[in-house]
C-alpha positions in Angstrom: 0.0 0.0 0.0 2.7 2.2 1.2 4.4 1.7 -2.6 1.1 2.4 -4.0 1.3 5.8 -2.6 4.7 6.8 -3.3 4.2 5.8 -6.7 1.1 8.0 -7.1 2.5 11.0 -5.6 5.7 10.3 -7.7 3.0 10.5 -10.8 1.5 13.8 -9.9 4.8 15.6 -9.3 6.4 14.6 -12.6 2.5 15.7 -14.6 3.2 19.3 -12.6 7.0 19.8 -13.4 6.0 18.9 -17.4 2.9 21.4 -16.8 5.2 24.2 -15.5 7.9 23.3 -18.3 5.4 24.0 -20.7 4.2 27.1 -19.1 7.6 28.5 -18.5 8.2 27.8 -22.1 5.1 29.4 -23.5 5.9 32.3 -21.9 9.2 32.4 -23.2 8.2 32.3 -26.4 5.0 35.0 -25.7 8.0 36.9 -24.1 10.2 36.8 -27.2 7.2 37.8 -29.6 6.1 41.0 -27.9 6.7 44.2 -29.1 6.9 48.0 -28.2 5.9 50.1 -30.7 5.9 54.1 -30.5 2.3 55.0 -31.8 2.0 59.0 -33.1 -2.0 59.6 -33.8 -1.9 62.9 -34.7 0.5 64.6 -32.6 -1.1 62.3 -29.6 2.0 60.0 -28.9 2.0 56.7 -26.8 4.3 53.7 -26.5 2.2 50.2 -26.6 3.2 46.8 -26.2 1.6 44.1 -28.7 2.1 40.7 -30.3 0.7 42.1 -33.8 3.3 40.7 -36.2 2.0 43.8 -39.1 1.1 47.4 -38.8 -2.1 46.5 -40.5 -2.7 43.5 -37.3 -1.6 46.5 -35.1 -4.2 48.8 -35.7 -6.6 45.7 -36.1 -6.0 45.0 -32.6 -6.1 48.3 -31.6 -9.7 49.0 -33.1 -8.0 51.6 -35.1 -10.0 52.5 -38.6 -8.1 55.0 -40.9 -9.7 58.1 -43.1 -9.1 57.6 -46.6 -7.1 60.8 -46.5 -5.4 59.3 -43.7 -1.3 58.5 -44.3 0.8 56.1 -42.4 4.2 55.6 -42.1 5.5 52.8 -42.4 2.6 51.3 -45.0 0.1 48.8 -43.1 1.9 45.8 -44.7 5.2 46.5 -43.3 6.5 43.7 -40.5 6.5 45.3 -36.8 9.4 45.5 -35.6 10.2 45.8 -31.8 11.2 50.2 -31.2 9.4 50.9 -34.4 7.4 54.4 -34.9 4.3 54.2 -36.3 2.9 57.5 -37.5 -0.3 59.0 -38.8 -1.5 62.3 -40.1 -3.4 64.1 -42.2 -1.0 65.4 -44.8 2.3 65.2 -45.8 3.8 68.0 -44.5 3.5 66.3 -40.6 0.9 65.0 -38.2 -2.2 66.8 -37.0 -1.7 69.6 -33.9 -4.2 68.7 -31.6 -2.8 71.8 -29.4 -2.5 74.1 -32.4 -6.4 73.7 -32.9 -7.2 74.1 -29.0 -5.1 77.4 -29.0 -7.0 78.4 -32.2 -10.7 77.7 -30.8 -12.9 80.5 -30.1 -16.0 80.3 -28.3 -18.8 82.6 -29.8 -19.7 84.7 -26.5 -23.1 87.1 -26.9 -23.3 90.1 -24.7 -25.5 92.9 -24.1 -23.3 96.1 -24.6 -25.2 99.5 -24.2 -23.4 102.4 -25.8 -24.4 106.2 -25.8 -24.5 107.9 -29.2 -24.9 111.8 -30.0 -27.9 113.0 -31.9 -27.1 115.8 -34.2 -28.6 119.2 -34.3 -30.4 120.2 -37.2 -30.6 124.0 -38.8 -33.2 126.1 -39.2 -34.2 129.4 -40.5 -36.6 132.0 -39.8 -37.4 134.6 -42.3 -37.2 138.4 -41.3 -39.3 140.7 -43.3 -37.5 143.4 -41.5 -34.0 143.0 -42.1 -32.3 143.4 -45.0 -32.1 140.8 -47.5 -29.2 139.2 -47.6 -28.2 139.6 -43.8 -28.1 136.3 -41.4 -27.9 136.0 -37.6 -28.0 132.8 -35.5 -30.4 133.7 -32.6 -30.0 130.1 -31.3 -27.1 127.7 -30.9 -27.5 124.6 -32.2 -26.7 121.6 -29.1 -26.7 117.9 -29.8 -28.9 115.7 -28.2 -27.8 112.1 -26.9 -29.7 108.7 -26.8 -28.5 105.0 -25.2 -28.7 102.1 -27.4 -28.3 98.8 -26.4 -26.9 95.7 -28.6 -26.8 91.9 -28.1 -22.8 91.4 -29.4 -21.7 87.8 -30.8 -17.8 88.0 -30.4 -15.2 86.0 -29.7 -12.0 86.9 -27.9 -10.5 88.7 -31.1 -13.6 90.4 -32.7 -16.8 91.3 -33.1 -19.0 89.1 -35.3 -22.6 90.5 -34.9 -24.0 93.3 -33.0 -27.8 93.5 -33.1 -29.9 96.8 -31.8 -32.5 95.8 -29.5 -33.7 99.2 -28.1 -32.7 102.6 -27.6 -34.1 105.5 -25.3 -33.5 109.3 -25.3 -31.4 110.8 -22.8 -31.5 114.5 -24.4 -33.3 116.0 -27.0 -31.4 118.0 -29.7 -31.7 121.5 -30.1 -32.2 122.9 -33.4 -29.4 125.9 -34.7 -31.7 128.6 -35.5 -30.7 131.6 -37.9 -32.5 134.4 -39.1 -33.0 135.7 -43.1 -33.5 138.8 -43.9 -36.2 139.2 -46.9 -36.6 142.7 -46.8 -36.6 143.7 -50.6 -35.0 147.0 -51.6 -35.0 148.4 -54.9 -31.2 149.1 -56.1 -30.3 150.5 -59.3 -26.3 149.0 -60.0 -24.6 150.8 -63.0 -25.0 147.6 -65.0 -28.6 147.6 -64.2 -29.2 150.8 -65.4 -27.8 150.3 -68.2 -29.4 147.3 -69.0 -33.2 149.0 -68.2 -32.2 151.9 -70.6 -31.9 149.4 -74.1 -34.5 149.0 -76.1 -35.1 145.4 -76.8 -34.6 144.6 -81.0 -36.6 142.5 -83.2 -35.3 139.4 -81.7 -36.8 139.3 -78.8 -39.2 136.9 -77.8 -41.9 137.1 -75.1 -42.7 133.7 -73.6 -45.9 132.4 -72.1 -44.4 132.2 -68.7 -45.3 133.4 -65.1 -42.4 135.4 -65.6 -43.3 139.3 -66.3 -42.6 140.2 -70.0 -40.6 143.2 -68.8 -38.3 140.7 -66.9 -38.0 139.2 -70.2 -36.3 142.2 -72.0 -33.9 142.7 -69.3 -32.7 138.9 -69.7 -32.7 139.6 -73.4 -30.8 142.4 -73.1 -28.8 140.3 -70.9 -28.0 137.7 -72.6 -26.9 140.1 -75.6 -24.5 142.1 -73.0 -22.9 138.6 -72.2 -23.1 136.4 -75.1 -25.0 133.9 -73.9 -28.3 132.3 -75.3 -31.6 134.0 -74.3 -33.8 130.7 -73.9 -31.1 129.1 -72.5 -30.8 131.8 -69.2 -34.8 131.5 -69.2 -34.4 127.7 -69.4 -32.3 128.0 -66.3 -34.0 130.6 -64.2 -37.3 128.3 -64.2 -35.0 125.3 -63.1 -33.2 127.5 -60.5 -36.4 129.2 -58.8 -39.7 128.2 -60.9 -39.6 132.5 -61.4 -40.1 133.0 -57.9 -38.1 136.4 -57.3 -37.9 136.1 -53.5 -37.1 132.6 -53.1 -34.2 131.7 -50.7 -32.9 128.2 -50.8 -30.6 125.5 -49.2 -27.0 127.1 -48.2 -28.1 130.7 -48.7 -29.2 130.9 -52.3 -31.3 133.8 -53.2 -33.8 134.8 -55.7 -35.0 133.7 -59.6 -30.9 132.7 -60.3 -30.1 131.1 -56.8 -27.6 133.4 -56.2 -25.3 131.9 -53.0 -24.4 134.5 -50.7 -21.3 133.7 -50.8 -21.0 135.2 -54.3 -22.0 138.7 -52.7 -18.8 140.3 -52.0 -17.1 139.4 -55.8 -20.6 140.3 -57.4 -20.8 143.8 -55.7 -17.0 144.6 -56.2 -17.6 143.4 -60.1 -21.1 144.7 -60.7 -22.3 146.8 -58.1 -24.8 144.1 -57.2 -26.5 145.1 -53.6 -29.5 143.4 -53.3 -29.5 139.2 -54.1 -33.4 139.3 -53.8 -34.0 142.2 -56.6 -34.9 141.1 -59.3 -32.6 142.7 -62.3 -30.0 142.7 -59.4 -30.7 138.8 -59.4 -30.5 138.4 -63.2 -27.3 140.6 -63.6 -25.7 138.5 -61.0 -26.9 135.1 -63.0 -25.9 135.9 -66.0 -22.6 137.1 -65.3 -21.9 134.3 -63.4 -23.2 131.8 -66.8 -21.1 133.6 -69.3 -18.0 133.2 -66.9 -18.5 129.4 -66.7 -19.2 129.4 -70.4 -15.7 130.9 -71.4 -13.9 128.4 -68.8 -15.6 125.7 -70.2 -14.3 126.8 -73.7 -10.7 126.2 -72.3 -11.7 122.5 -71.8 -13.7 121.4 -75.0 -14.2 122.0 -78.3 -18.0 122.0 -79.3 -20.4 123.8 -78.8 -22.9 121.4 -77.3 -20.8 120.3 -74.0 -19.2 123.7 -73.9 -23.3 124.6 -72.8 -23.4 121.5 -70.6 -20.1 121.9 -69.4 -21.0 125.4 -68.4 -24.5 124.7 -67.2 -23.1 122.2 -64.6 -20.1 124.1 -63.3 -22.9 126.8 -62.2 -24.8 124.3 -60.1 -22.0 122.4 -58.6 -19.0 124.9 -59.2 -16.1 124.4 -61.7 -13.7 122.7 -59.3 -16.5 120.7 -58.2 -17.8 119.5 -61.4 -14.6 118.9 -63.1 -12.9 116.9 -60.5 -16.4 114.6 -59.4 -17.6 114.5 -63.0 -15.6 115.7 -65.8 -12.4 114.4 -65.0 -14.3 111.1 -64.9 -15.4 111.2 -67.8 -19.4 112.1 -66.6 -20.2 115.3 -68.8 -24.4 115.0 -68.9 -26.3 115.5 -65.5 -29.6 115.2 -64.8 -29.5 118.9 -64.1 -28.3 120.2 -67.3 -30.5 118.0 -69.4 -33.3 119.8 -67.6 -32.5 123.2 -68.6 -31.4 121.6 -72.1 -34.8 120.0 -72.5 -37.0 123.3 -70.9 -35.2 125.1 -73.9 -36.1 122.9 -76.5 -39.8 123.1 -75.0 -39.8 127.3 -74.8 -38.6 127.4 -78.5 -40.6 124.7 -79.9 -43.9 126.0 -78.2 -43.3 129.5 -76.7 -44.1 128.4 -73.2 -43.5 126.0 -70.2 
C-alpha cells in the first residue's frame, strides 16, 4: 500500500514539473514575440506593447480605422518590428496639432453692450421781413442731443462678429441751430442795371408764355446780348433754378429767380455793383454774369459747342472745381440737371411756353 502511494505521488509531481515546463516555455516564447511600438495619432504620442506581427494587425487590434485621407508611415503591410514608430496624419507635411487647434478655438460669446451715441442738431431758418435781405444772424445755438442704445454682441476673444440693436431710449433732446434771413426787398439801381433797363429790346426778342413778367424778359434779353449767352437758355435755367419765384431763398443761402449763394456777394458787388441778391434785375445781372464766366472756362476745356453749354450749365450748379474733379475728370459730362434746362429750352422754342 505504502508503494502504492509513493508511486502516485511520484505520478502527480512529474504531470506538474511537465505542466510548469510548458508554461515556463510558453511564456518564453509570448515573451520573445512582444513588441513595443511608439504609436504617433496625430501629434497624440504613446508607446504600446503588442504581439501584432503587421502594422495593418496593429491597428486591427487596436480597433484603429483609418480616413481615406489618412497617411501612415510605415505602410500597413510592413512587418512590426520591436522600437518601431508608427505615424499618422493628415497630410504630408506632418501630423495633426491637436494643441495648435485648441489654442485656435474660439467660443462665440453674446453680450449685451449699451453704448451712448450723439444725436445731431439740425438747422433752421426763420425769415425776417425786417432786415435786409441778404443779412443772417444765428439767434439760437444749435446743441446735440444724446440717446442709449443697447446691442446683443456675438464675439469671440478677437472680434466682433454680430451686433444687433435691441432698443434705444432718449437721454437728451437736440436743439435745433436757429438763424434768421433777412427778406426785406430793396429796390437798387447797380450801373449795369441801369444800363441794361435803358436798351431797347430789337426785333429778336421773344416774349414767352411764362409766369415770368414780360418786362423781366427784355432785361434777360438784353442780358444775354451784354454777355453772349443764349436767351432761352438763361430762361431755361431761371425756371430750373427758382420756378420765377423772385424772393425765393434756398438751401445754403441761395437767393432769388438765379439762386444766387451769398457767398457770391462780396465778388458780385465789387464786379457789378450788385447790392440786393433778392432784386430782381439785381438777381438776373448777378446770373448771368456768373453763366457767361462758366461758359468761357468751359471753352478752355472742350471744343463744341454742345458740351461747352453742358459743361457750363453744370459748373454753375455744382462749381467748376467741383464739377470737373467729381464729373468731368471722370469722364461724366451730362447730369440730370443740365438735361433739364437743355430740355426746358427745346420746349420754350418749340412751343413759346413752359
Amino acid at each position: 500500500m505504502e508503494e502504492d502511494k509513493a508511486y502516485i505521488i511520484r505520478k502527480v509531481l512529474t504531470v506538474v514539473s511537465l505542466i510548469l515546463i510548458f508554461a515556463t516555455a510558453g511564456l518564453l516564447a509570448i515573451t520573445t514575440q512582444l513588441k513595443t511600438v511608439t504609436f504617433n495619432y496625430y501629434g497624440d504620442v504613446k508607446s504600446i506593447k503588442t504581439l501584432a506581427s503587421s502594422v495593418d494587425a496593429f491597428l486591427f487590434q487596436n480597433n484603429i480605422f483609418l480616413d481615406e485621407d489618412a497617411l501612415i508611415e510605415p505602410s500597413k503591410d510592413s512587418r512590426l518590428i520591436n522600437g518601431m514608430t508608427i505615424a499618422i496624419s493628415d497630410t504630408n507635411e506632418g501630423a495633426f496639432d491637436i494643441e495648435s487647434v485648441r489654442e485656435s478655438y474660439a467660443p462665440i460669446i453674446a453680450s449685451v453692450k449699451e453704448e451712448i451715441e450723439a444725436i445731431p442738431f439740425e438747422e433752421e431758418t426763420v425769415n425776417n421781413e425786417e432786415v435786409d435781405s441778404g443779412k443772417t444772424q444765428v439767434i439760437q445755438e444749435g446743441v446735440e442731443g444724446s440717446k442709449s442704445i443697447s446691442y446683443i454682441v456675438k464675439s469671440t476673444k478677437d472680434k466682433v462678429i454680430q451686433k444687433d440693436e435691441i432698443g434705444s431710449e432718449i437721454l437728451a433732446q437736440a436743439q435745433n441751430r436757429v438763424v434768421e434771413v433777412g427778406t426785406k426787398v430793396t429796390v437798387s439801381r447797380s450801373e449795369v442795371v441801369t444800363s441794361i433797363s435803358s436798351q431797347v429790346v430789337d426785333g429778336g426778342f421773344v416774349a414767352y408764355n411764362i409766369s415770368l413778367p414780360v418786362e423781366y424778359q427784355q432785361y434777360a434779353y438784353n442780358l444775354c446780348k451784354r454777355y453772349g449767352i443764349d436767351y432761352p437758355l438763361f430762361i431755361a435755367l431761371m425756371y430750373r433754378e427758382s420756378g420765377f419765384n423772385p424772393s425765393v431763398i434756398g438751401g445754403g443761402y441761395a437767393y432769388g429767380l438765379c439762386q444766387i449763394g451769398i457767398s457770391n456777394y462780396s465778388n458780385l458787388n465789387a464786379k457789378l455793383g450788385i447790392t440786393d441778391l433778392l432784386d430782381p434785375y439785381d438777381n438776373m445781372t448777378a446770373g448771368a454774369y456768373m453763366l457767361s464766366v462758366y461758359m468761357g472756362i468751359a471753352a478752355t476745356k472742350v471744343s463744341d459747342e454742345q458740351t461747352r453749354i453742358v459743361y457750363a450749365l453744370n459748373s454753375y450748379n455744382m462749381g467748376e472745381g467741383g464739377y470737373y474733379n467729381n464729373c468731368f475728370s471722370q469722364g461724366i459730362i451730362d447730369r440730370a440737371y443740365s438735361n433739364n434746362i437743355l430740355a426746358t429750352r427745346e420746349r420754350l422754342i418749340n412751343t413759346g411756353g413752359i
